[in-house]
C-alpha positions in Angstrom: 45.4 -69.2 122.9 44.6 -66.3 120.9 48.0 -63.8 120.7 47.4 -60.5 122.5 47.7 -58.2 119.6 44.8 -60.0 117.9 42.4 -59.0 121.2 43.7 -55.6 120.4 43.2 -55.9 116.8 39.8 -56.8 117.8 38.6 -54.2 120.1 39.9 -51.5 117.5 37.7 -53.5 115.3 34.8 -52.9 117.6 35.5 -49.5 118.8 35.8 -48.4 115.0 32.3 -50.3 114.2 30.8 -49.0 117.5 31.6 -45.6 116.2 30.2 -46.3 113.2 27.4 -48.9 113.7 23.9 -46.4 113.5 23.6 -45.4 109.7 20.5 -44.1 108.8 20.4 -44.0 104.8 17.5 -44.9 102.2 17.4 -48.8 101.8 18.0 -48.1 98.2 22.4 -47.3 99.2 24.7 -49.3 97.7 26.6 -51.6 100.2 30.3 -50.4 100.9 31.6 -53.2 99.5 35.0 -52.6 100.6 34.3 -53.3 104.1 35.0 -56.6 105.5 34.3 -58.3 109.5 36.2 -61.2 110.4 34.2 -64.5 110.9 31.7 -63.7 114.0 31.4 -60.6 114.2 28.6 -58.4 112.2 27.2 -54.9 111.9 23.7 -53.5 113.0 21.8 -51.4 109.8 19.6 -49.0 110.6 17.8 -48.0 107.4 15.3 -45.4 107.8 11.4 -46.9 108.2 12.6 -49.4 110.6 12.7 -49.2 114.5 15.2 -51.8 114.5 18.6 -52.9 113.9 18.8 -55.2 110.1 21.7 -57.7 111.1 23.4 -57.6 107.9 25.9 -60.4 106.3 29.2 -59.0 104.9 31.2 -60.8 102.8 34.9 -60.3 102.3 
């Protein structure tokens, strides 16, 4: 069982990526590398010329 403070740690998680998951920028910006999603999770990418969301890998 997964300690209550971590589902709340979570959905912080994915309000804060919620809030921030449409960025429209040239495919050509440099990835913020300092960002990091714990395992299962990932971020929709919208890069401008595409109608669709990129599902994009982060690493830590």
């Amino acid at each position: 069982m997964v300690p209550p403070t971590r589902h709340l740690a979570a959905l912080a998680l994915l309000t804060l990526l919620s809030a921030c998951a449409i960025v429209r920028k040239p495919n050509t910006a440099a990835p913020n590398l300092g960002l990091t999603v714990p395992a299962g999770f990932h971020v929709a990418v919208y890069a401008s010329g595409f109608s669709k969301p990129r599902l994009m890998a982060l690493a830590p």
